[in-house]
DODREN-582752 format. One record per residue: residue number from 0; residue in one letter; x, y, z of N, C-alpha, C, O in turn. Coordinates in nm, 3 decimals, always signed. Last residue first. Example, Ala and Ser with C-alpha at 12.3 -4.5 7.8 and 13.67 -1.06 7.14 Angstrom:
residues 2
(r 1; S; (+1.285; -0.225; +0.708); (+1.367; -0.106; +0.714); (+1.290; +0.003; +0.787); (+1.341; +0.114; +0.804)) (r 0; A; (+1.319; -0.569; +0.780); (+1.230; -0.450; +0.780); (+1.320; -0.330; +0.780); (+1.424; -0.332; +0.846)) 
***
This chain:
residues 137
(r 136; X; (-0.714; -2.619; -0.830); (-0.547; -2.746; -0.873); (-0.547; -2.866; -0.867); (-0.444; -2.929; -0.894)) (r 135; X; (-0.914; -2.496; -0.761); (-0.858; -2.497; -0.919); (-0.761; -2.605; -0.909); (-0.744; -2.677; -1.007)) (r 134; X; (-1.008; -2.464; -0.501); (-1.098; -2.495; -0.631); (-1.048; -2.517; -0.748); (-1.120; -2.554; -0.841)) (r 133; X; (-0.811; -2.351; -0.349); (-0.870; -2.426; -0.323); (-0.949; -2.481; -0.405); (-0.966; -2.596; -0.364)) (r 132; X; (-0.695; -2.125; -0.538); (-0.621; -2.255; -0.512); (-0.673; -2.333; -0.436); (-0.595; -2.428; -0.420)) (r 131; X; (-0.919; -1.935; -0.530); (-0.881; -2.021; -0.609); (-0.764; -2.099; -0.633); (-0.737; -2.137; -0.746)) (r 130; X; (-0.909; -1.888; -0.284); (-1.051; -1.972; -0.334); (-1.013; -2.074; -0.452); (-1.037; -2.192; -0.477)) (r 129; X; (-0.671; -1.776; -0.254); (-0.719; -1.900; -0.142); (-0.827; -1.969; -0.197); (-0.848; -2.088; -0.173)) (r 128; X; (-0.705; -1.563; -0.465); (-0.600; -1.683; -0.421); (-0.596; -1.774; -0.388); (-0.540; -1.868; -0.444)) (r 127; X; (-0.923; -1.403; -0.373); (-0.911; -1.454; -0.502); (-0.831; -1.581; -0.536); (-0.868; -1.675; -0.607)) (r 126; X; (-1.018; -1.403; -0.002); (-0.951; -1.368; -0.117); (-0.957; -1.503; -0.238); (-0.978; -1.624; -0.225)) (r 125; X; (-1.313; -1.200; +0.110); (-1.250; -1.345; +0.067); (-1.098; -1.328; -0.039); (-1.086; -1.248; -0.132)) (r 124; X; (-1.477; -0.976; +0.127); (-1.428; -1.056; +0.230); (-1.360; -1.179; +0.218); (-1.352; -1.257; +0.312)) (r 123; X; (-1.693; -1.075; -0.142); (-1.695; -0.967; -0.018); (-1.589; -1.063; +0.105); (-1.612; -1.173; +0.154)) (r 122; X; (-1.830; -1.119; -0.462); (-1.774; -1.191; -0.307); (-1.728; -1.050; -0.228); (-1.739; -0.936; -0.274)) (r 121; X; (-2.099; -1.075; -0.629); (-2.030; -1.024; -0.510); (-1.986; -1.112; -0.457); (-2.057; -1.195; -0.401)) (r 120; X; (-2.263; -1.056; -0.957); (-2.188; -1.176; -0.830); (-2.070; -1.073; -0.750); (-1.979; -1.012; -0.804)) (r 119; X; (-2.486; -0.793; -1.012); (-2.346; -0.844; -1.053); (-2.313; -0.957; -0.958); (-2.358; -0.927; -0.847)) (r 118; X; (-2.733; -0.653; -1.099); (-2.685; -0.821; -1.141); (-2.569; -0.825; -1.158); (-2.516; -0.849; -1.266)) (r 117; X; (-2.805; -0.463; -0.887); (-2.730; -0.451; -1.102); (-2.680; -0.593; -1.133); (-2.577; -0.615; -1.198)) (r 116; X; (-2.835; -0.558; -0.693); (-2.932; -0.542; -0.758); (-2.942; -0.529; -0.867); (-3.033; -0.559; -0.945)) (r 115; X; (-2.554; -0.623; -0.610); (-2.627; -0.743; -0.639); (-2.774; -0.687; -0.752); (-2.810; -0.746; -0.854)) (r 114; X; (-2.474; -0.365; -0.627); (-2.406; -0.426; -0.716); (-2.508; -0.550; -0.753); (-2.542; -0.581; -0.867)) (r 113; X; (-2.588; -0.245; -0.365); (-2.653; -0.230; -0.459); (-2.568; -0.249; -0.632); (-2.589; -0.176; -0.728)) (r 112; X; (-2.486; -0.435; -0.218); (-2.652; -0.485; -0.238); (-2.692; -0.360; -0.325); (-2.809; -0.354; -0.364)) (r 111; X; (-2.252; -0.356; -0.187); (-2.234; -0.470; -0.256); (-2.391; -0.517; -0.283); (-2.419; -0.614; -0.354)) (r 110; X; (-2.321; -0.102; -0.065); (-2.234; -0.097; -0.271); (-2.236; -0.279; -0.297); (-2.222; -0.326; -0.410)) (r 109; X; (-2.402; -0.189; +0.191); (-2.446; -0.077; +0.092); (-2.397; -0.110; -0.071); (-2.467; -0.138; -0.169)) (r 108; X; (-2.120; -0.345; +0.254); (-2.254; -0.384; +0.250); (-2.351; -0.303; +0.163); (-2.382; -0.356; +0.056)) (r 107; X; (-1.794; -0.408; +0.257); (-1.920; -0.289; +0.193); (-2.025; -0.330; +0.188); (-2.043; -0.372; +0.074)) (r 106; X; (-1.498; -0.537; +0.315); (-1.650; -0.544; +0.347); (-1.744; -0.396; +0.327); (-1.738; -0.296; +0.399)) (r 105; X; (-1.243; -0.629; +0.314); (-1.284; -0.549; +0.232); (-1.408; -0.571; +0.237); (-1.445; -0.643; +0.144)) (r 104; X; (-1.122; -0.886; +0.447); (-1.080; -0.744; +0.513); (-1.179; -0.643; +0.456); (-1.214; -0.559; +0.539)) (r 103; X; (-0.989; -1.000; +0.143); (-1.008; -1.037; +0.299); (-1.029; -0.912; +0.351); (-0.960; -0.820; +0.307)) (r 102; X; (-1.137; -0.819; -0.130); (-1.032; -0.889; -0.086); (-1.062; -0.914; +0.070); (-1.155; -0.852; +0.122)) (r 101; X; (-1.464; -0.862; -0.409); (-1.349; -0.759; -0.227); (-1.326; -0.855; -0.145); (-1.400; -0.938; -0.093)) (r 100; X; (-1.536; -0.851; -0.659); (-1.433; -0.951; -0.571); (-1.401; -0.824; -0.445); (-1.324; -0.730; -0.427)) (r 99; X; (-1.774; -0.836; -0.870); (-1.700; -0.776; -0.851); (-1.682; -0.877; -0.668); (-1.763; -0.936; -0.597)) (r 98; X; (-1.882; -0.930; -1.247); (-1.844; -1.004; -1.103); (-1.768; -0.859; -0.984); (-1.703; -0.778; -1.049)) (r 97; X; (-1.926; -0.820; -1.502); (-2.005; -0.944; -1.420); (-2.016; -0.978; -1.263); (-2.103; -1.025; -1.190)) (r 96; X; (-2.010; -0.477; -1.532); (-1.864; -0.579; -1.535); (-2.004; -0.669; -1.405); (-2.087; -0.640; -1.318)) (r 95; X; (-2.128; -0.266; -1.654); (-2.180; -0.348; -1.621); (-2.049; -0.554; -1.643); (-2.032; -0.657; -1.708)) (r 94; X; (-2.048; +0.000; -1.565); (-1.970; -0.034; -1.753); (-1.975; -0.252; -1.703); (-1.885; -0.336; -1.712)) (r 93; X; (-2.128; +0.070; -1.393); (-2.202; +0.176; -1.518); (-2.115; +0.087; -1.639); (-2.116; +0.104; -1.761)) (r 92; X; (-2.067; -0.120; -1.215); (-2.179; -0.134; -1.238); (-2.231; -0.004; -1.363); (-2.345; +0.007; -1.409)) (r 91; X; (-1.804; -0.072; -1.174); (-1.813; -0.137; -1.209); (-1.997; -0.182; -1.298); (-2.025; -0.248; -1.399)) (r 90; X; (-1.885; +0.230; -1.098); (-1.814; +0.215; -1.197); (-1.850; +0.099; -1.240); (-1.924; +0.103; -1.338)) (r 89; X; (-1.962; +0.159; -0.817); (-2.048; +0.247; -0.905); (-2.010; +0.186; -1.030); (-2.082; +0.099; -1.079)) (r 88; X; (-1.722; -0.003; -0.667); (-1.886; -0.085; -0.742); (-1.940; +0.010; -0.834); (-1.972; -0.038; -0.943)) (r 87; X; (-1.599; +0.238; -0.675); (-1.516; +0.135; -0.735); (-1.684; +0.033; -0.787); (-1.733; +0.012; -0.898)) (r 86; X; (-1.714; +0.366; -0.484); (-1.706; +0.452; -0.635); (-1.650; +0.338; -0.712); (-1.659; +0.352; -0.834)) (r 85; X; (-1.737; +0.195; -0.284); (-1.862; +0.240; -0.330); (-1.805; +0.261; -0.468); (-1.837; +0.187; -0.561)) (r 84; X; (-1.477; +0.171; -0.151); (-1.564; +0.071; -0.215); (-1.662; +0.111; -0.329); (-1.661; +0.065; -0.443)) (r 83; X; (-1.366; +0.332; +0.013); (-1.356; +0.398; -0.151); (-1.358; +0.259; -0.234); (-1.289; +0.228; -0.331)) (r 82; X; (-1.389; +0.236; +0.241); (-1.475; +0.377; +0.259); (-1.437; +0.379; +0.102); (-1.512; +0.463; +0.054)) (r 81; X; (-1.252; -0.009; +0.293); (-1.428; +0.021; +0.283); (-1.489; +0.126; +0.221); (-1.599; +0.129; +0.165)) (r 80; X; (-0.914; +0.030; +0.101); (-1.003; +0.013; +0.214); (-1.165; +0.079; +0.179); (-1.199; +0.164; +0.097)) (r 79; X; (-0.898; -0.221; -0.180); (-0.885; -0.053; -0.157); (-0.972; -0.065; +0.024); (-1.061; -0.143; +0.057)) (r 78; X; (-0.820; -0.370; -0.399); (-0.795; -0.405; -0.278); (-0.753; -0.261; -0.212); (-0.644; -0.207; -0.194)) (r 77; X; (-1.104; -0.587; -0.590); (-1.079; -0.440; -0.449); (-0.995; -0.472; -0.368); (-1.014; -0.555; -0.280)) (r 76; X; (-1.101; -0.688; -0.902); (-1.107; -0.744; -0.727); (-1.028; -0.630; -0.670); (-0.915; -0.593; -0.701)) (r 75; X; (-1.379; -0.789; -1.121); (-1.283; -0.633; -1.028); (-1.285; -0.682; -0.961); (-1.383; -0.736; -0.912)) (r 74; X; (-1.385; -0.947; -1.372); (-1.390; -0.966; -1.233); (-1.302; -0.830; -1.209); (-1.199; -0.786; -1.261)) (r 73; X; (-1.374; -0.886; -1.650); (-1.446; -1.034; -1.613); (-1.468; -1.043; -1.471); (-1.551; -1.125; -1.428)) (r 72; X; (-1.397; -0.621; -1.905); (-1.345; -0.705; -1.776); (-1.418; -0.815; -1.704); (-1.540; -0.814; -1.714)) (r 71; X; (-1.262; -0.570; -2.210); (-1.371; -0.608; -2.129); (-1.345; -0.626; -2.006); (-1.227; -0.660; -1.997)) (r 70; X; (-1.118; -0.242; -2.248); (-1.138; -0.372; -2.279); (-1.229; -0.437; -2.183); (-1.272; -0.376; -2.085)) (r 69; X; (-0.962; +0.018; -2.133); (-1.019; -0.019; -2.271); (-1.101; -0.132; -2.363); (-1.136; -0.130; -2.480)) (r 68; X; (-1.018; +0.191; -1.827); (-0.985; +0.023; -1.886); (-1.055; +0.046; -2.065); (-1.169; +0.080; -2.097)) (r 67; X; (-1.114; +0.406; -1.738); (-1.032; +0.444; -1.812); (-1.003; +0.285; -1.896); (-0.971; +0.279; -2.014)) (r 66; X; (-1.288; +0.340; -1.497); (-1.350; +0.401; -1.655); (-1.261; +0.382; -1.761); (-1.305; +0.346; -1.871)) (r 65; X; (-1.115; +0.250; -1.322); (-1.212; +0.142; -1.426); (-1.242; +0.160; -1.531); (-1.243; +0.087; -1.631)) (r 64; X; (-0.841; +0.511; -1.348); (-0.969; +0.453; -1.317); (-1.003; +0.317; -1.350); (-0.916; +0.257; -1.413)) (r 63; X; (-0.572; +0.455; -1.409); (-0.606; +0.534; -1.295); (-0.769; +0.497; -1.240); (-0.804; +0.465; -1.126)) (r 62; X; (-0.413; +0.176; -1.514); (-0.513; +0.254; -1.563); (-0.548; +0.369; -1.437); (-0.533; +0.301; -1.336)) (r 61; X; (-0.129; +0.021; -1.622); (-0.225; +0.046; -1.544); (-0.297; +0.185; -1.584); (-0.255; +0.275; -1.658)) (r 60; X; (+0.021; -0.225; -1.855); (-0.040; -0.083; -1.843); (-0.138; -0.109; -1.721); (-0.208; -0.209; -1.706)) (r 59; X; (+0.211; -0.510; -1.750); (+0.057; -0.471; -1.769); (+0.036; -0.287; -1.776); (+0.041; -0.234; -1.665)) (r 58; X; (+0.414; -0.599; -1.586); (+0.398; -0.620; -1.730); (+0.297; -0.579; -1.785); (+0.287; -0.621; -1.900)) (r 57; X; (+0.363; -0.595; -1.338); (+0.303; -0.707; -1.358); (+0.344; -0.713; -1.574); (+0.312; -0.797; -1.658)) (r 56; X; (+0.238; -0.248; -1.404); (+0.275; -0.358; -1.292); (+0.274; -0.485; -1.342); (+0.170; -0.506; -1.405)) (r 55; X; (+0.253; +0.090; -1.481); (+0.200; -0.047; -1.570); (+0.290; -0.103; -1.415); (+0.369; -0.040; -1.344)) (r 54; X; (+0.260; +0.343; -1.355); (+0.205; +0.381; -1.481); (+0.184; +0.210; -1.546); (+0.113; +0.194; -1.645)) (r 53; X; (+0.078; +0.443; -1.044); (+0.116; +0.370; -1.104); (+0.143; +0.373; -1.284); (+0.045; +0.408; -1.349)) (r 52; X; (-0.131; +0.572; -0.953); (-0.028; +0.594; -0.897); (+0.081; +0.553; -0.910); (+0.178; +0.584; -0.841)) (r 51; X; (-0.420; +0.476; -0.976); (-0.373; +0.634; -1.060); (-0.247; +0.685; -1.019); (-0.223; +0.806; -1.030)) (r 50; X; (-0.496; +0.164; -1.081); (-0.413; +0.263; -0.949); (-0.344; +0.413; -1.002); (-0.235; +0.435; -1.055)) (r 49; X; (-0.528; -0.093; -1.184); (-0.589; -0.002; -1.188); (-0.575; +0.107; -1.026); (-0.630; +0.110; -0.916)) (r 48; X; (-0.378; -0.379; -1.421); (-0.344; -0.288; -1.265); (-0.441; -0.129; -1.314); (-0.436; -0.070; -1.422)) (r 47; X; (-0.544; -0.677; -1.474); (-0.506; -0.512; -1.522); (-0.528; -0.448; -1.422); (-0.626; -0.439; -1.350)) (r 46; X; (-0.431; -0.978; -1.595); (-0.438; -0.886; -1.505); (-0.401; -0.786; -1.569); (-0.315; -0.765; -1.654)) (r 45; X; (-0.592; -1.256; -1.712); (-0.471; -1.100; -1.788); (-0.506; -1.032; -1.644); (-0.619; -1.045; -1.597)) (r 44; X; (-0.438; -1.587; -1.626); (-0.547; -1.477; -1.589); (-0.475; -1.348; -1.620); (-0.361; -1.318; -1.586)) (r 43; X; (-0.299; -1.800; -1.579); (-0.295; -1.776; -1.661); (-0.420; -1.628; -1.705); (-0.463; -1.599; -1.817)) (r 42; X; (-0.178; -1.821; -1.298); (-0.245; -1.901; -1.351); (-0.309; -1.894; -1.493); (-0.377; -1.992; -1.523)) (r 41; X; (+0.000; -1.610; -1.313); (+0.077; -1.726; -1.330); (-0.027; -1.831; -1.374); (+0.000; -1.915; -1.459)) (r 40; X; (-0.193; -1.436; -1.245); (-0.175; -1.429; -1.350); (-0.063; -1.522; -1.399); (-0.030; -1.516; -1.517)) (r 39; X; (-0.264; -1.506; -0.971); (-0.357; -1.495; -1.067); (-0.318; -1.505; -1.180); (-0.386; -1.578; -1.252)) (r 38; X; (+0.002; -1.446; -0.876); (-0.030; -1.578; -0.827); (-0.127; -1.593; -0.989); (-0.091; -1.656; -1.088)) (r 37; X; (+0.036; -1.165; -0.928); (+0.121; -1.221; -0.949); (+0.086; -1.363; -0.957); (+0.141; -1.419; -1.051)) (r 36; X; (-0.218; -1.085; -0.685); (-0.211; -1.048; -0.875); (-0.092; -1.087; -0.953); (-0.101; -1.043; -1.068)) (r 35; X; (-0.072; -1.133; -0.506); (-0.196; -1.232; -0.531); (-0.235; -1.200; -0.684); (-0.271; -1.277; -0.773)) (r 34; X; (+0.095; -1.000; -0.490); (+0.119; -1.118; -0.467); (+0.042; -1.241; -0.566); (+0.060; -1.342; -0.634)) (r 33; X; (-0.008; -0.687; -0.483); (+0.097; -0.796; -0.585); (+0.119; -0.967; -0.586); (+0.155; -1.035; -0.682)) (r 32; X; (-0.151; -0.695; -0.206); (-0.244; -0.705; -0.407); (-0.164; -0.758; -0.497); (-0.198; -0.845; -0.577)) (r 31; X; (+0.022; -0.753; -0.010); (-0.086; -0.850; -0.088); (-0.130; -0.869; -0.210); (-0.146; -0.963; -0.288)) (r 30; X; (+0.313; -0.605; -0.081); (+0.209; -0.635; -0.078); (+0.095; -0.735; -0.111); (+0.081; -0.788; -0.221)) (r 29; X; (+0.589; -0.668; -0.172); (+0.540; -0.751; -0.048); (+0.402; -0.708; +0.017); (+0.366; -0.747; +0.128)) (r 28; X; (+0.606; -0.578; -0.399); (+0.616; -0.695; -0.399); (+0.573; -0.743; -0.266); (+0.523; -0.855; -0.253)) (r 27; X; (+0.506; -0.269; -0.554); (+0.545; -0.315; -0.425); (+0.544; -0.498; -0.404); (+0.426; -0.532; -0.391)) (r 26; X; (+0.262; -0.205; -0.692); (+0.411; -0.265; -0.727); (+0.505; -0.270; -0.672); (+0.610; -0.277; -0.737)) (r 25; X; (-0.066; -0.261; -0.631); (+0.044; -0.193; -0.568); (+0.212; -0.329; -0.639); (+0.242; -0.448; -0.633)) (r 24; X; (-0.426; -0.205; -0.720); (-0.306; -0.300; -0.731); (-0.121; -0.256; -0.695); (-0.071; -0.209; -0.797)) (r 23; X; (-0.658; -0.099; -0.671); (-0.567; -0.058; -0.580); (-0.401; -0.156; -0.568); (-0.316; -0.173; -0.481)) (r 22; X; (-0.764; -0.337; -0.858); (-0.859; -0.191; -0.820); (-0.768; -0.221; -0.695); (-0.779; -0.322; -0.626)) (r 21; X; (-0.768; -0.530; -1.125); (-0.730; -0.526; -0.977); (-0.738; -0.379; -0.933); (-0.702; -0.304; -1.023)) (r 20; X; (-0.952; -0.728; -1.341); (-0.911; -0.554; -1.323); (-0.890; -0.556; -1.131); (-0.974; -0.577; -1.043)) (r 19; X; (-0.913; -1.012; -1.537); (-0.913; -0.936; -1.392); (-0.861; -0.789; -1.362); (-0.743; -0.753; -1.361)) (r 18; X; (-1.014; -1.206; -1.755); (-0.969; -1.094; -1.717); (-0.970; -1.061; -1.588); (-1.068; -1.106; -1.529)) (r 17; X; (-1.103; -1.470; -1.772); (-1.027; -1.460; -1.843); (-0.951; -1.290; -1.790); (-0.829; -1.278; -1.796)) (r 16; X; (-1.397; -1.699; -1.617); (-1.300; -1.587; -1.647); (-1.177; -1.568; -1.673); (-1.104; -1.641; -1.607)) (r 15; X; (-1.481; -1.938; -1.602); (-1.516; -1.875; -1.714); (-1.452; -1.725; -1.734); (-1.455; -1.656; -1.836)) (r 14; X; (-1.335; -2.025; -1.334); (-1.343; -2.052; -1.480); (-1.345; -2.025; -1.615); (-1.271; -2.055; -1.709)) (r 13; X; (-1.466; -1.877; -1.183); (-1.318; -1.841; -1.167); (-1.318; -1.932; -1.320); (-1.294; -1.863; -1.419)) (r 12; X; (-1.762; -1.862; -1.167); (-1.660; -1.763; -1.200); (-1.528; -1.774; -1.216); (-1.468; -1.679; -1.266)) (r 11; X; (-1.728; -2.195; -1.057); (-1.775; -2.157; -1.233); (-1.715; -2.006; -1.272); (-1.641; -1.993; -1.369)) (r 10; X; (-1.673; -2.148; -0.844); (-1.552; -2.193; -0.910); (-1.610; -2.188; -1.072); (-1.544; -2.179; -1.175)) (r 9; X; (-1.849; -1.943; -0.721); (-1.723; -1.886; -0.756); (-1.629; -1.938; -0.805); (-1.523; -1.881; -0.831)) (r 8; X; (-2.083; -2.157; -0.724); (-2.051; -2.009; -0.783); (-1.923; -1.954; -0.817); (-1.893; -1.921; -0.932)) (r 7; X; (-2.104; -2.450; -0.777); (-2.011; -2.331; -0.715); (-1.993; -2.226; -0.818); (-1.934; -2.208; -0.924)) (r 6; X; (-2.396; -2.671; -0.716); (-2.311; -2.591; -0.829); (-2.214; -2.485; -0.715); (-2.248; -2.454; -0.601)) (r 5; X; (-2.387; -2.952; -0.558); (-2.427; -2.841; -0.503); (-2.343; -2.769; -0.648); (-2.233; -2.815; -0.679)) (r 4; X; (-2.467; -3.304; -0.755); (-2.364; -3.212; -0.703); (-2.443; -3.033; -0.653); (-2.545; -2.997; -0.712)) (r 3; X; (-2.758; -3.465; -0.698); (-2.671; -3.405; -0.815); (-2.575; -3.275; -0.705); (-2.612; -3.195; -0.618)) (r 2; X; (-2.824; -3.761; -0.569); (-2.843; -3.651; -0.552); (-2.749; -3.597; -0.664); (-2.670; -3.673; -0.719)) (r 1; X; (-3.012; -4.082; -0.642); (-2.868; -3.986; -0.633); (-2.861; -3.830; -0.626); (-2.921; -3.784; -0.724)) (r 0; X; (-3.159; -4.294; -0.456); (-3.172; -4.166; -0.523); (-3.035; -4.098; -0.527); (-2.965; -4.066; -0.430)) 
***
């Protein structure tokens, strides 16, 4: 009997996606969020810096909010601490974005069960980078 492969969630997401709204993205180079939003978008992924502190990163207009993004988005990945999770899932979930990503470290239980209930895919606690240079090359 042959068994059929286990499907991967997050390597079919990382696939079929094309956009990434980075939520606390910092132009600072020796931060993580740059790094890894630098890595992402070498792989050929549009990154959009979303940081009301910022005016563009990466070559990219940044946006202060989610709300404010003009275009579709494919994955929000958080790299904001726990406590300003929530308003970041709200959002994602009023302008019903597929996927939402919180970085190593970035754990919300509350906003991520009530993201799951708005049918969105939650990773929580993982980074974007590591998964996907473990799954992509």
């Amino acid at each position: 009997m042959v068994s059929l492969p286990q499907s991967d969630p997050i390597a079919e997401l990382l696939r079929r996606s094309k956009t990434i709204a980075v939520v606390g993205l910092s132009c600072n180079p020796l931060r993580p969020s740059h790094g890894v939003s630098a890595y992402m978008q070498q792989q050929g992924y549009r990154i959009i810096p979303v940081n009301p502190h910022i005016e563009e990163c990466l070559g990219e207009k940044a946006y202060a909010s989610l709300l404010n993004v003009p275009e579709k988005i494919d994955i929000v990945d958080i790299f904001r601490r726990p406590e300003f999770v929530e308003e970041v899932v709200d959002h994602a979930i009023q302008l019903k974005i597929p996927a939402i990503w919180m970085q190593e470290d970035v754990v919300h239980e509350k906003a991520a069960e009530k993201a799951r209930k708005a049918g969105i895919l939650v990773l929580m606690d993982r980074c974007i980078l590591k998964e996907h240079h473990a799954r992509m090359r």
